[in-house]
Backbone as a printed PyTorch tensor [residue, N CA C, xyz], in Angstrom:
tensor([[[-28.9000,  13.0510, -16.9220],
         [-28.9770,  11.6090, -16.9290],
         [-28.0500,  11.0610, -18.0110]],

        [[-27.3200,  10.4560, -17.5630],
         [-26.3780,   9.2680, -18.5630],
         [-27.2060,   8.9230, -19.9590]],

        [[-26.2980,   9.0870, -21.1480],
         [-26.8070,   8.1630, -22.3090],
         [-26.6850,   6.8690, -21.9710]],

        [[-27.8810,   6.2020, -23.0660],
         [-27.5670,   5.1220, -22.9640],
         [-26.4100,   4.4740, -24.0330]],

        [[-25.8930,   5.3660, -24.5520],
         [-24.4690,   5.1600, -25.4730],
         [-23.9380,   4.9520, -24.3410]],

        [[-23.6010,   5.6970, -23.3730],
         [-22.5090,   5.9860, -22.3490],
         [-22.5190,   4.9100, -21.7510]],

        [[-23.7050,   4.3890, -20.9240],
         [-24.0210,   3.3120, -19.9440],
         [-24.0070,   1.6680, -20.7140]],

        [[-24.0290,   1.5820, -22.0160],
         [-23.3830,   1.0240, -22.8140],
         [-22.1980,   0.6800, -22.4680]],

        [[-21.2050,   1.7270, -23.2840],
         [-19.9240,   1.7560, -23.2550],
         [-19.3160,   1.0970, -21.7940]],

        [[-19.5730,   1.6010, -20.8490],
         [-19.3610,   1.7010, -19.0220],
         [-19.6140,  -0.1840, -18.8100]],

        [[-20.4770,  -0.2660, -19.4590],
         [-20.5770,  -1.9910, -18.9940],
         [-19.8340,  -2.8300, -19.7640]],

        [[-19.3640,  -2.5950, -21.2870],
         [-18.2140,  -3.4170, -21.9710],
         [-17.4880,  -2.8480, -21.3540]],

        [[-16.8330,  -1.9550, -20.7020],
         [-15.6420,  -1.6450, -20.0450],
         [-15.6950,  -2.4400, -18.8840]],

        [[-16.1890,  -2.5980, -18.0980],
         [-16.4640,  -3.1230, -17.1360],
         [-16.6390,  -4.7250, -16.6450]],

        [[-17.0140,  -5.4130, -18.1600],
         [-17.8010,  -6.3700, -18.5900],
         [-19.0790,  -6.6930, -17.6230]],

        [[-19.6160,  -6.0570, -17.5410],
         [-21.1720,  -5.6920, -17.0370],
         [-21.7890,  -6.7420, -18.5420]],

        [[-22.4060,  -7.6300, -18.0340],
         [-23.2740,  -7.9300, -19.0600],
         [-24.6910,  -8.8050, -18.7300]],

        [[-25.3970,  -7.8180, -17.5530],
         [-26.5810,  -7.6890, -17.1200],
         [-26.9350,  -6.4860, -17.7740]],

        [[-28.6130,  -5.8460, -17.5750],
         [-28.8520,  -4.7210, -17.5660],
         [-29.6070,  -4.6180, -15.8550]],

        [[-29.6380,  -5.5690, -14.8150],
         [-30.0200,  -5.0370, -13.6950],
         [-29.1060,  -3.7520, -13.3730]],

        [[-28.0910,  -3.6450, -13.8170],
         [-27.2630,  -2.5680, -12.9600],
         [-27.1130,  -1.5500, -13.7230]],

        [[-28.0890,  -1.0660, -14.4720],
         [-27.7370,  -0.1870, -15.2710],
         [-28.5240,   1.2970, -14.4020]],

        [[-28.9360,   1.4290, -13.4390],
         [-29.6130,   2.5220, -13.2280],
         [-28.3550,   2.9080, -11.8280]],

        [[-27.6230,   2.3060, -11.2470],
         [-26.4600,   2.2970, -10.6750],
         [-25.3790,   2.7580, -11.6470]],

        [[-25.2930,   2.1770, -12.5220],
         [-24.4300,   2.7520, -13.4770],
         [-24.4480,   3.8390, -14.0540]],

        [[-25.7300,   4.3290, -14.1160],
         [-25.8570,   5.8420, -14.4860],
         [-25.9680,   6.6920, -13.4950]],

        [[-26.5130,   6.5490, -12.6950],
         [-26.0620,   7.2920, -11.1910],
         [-24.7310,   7.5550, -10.7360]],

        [[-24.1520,   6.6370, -11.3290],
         [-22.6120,   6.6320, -11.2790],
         [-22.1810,   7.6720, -12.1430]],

        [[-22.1140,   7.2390, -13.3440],
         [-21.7310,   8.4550, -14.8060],
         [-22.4450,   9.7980, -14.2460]],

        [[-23.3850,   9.8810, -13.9010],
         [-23.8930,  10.9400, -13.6860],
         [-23.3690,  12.1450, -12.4770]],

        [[-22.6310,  10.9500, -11.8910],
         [-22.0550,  11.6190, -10.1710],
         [-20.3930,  11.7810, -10.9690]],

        [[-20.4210,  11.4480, -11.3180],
         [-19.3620,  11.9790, -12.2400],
         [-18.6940,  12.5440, -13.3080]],

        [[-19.6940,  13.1590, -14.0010],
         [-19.8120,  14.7490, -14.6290],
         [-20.2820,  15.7920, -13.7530]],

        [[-20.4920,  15.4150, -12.2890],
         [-21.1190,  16.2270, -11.9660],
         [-19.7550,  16.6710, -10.8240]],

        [[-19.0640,  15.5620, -10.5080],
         [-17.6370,  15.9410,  -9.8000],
         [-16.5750,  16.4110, -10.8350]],

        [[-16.6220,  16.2290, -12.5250],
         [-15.6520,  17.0340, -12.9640],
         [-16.1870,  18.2660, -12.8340]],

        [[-17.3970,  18.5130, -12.9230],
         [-18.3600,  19.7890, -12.6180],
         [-17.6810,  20.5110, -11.9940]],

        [[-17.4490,  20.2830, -10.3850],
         [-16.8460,  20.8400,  -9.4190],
         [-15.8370,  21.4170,  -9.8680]],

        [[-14.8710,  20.0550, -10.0210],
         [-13.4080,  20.9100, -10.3900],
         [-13.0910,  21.6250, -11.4520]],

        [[-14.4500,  22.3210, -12.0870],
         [-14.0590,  23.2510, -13.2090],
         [-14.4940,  22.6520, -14.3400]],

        [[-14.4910,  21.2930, -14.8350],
         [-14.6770,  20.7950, -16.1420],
         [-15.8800,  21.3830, -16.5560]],

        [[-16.1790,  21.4890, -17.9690],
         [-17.0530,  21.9890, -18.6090],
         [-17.3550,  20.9300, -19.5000]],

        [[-18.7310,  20.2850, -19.2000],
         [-18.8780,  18.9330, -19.9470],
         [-19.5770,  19.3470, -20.9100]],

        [[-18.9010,  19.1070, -22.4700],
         [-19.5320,  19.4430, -23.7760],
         [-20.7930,  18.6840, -23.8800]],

        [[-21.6230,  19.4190, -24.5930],
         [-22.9420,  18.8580, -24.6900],
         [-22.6490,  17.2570, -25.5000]],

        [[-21.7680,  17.3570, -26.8290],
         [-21.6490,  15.6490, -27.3720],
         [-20.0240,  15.6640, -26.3870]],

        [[-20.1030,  14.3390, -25.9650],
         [-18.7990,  14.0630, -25.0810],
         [-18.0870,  13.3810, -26.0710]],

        [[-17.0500,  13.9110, -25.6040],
         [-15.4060,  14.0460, -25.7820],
         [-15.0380,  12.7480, -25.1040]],

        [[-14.2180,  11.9140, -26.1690],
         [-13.2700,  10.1400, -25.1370],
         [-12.5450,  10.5110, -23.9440]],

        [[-12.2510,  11.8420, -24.3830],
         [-11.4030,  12.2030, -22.6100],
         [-12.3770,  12.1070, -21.3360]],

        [[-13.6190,  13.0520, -21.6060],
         [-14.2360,  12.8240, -20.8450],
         [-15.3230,  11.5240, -20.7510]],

        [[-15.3220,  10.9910, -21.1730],
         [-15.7540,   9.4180, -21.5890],
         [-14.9430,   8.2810, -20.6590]],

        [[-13.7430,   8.4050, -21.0070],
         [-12.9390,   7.6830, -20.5590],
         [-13.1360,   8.2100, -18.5810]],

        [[-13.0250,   9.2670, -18.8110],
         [-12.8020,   9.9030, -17.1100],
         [-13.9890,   8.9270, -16.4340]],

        [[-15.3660,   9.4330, -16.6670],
         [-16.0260,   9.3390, -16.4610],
         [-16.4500,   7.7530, -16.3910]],

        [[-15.9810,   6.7610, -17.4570],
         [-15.4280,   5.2310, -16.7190],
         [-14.8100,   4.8590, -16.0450]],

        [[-13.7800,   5.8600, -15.8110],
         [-12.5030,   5.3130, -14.9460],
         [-13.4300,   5.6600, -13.5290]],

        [[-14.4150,   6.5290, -13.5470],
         [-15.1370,   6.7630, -11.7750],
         [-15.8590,   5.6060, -11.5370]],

        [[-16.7890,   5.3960, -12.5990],
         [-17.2300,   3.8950, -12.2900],
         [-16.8090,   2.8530, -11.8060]],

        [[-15.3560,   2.1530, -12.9900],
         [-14.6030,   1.7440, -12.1520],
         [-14.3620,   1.7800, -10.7270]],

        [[-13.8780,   2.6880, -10.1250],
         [-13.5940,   3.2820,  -8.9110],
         [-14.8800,   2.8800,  -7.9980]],

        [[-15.5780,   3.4340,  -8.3900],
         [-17.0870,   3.4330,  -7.4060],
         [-18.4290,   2.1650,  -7.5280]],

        [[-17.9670,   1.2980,  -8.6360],
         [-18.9600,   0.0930,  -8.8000],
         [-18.2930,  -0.6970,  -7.9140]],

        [[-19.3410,  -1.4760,  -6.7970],
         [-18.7230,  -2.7310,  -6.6390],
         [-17.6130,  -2.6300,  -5.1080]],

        [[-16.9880,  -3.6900,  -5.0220],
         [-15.9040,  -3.3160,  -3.9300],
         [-14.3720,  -3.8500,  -4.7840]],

        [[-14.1260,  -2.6340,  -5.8790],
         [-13.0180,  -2.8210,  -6.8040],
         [-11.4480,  -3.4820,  -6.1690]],

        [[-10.5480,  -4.1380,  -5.9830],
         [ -9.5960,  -4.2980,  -5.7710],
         [ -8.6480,  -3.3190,  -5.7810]],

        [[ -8.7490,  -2.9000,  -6.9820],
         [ -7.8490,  -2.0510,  -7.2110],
         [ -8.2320,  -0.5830,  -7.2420]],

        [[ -8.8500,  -0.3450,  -6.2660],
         [ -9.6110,   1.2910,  -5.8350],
         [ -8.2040,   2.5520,  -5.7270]],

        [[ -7.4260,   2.3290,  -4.8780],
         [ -6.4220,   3.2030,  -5.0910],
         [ -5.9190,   4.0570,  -6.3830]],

        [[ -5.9110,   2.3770,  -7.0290],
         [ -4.9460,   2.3420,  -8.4140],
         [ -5.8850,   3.7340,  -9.6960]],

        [[ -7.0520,   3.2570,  -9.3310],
         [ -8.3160,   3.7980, -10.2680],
         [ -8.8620,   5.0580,  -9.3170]],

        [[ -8.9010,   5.3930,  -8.5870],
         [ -9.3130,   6.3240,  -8.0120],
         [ -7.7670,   7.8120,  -8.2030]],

        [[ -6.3130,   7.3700,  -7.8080],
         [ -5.6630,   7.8710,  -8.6640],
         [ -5.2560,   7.9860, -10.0290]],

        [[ -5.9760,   7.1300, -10.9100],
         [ -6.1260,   7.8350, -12.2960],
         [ -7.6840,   8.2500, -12.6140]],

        [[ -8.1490,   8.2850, -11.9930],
         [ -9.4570,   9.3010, -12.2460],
         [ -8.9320,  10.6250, -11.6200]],

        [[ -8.5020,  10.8270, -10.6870],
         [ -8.1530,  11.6970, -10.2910],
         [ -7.3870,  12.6120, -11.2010]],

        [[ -6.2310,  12.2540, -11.8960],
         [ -5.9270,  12.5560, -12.6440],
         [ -5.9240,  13.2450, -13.9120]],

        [[ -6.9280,  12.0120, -14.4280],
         [ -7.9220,  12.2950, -15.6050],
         [ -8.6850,  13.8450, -15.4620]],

        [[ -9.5680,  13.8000, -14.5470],
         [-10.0940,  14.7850, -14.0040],
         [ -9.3390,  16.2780, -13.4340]],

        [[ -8.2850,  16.5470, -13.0380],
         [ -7.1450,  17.2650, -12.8870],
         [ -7.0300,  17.8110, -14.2230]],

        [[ -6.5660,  16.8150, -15.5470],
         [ -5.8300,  17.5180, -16.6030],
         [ -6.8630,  18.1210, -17.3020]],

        [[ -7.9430,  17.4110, -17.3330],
         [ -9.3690,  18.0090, -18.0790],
         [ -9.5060,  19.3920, -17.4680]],

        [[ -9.2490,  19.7460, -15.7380],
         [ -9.8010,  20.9890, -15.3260],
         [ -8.7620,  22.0300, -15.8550]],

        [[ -7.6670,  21.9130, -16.4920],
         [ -6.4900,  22.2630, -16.8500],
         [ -6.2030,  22.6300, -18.5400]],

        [[ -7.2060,  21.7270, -19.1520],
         [ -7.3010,  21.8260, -20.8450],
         [ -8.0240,  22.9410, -21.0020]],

        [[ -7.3330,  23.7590, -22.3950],
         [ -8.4380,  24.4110, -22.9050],
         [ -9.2050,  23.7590, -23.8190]],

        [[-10.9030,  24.2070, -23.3730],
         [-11.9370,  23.1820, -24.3500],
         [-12.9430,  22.8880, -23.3000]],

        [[-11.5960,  22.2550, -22.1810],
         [-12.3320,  21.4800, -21.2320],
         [-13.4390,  23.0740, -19.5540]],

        [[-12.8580,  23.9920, -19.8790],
         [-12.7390,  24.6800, -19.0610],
         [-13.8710,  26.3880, -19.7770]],

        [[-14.0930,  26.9360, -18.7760],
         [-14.6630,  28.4210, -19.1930],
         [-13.8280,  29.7600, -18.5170]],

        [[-12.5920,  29.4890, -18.6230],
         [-11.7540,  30.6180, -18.1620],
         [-11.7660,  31.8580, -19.1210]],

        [[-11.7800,  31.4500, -20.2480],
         [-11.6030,  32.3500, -21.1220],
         [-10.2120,  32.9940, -21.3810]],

        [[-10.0100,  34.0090, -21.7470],
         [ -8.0710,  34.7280, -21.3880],
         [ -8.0310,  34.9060, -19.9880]],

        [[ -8.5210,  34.4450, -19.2230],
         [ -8.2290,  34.9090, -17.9430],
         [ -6.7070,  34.2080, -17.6030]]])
């Protein structure tokens, strides 16, 4: 489950400044540590702005009917790509 640091953060980004939408919003953050999940990311127990940031930029993407969905859905994408690619971010080990 999303901090509420996180779900915080996600709504000044957003300018969210209800709390009706905050259990959407963490469902959100949450569906999205759970898709860097997939692609390999290894989400540190205290989060990292990289993955902070990623993990807004999905919100973005997925709150709402965004305008600019393309635009944000290819830099989450992204985001998410270089993270599966960092060491830190990953459990490859020397492999």
């Amino acid at each position: 489950m999303a901090s509420t640091t996180l779900i915080e953060k996600t709504k000044l980004a957003r300018r969210i400044k209800t709390d009706a939408f905050d259990s959407e919003v963490s469902d959100l953050l949450d569906s999205a540590m759970l898709d860097m999940g997939v692609a390999g990311v290894v989400i540190p127990e205290e989060l990292t702005p990289l993955v902070e940031t990623a993990a807004i930029t999905y919100v973005a993407c997925h709150f709402g009917d965004p305008d600019d969905y393309d635009r944000l859905k290819k830099s989450y994408d992204e985001q998410k790509a270089q993270l599966s690619m960092a060491t830190g971010y990953t459990d490859w080990g020397d492999a």
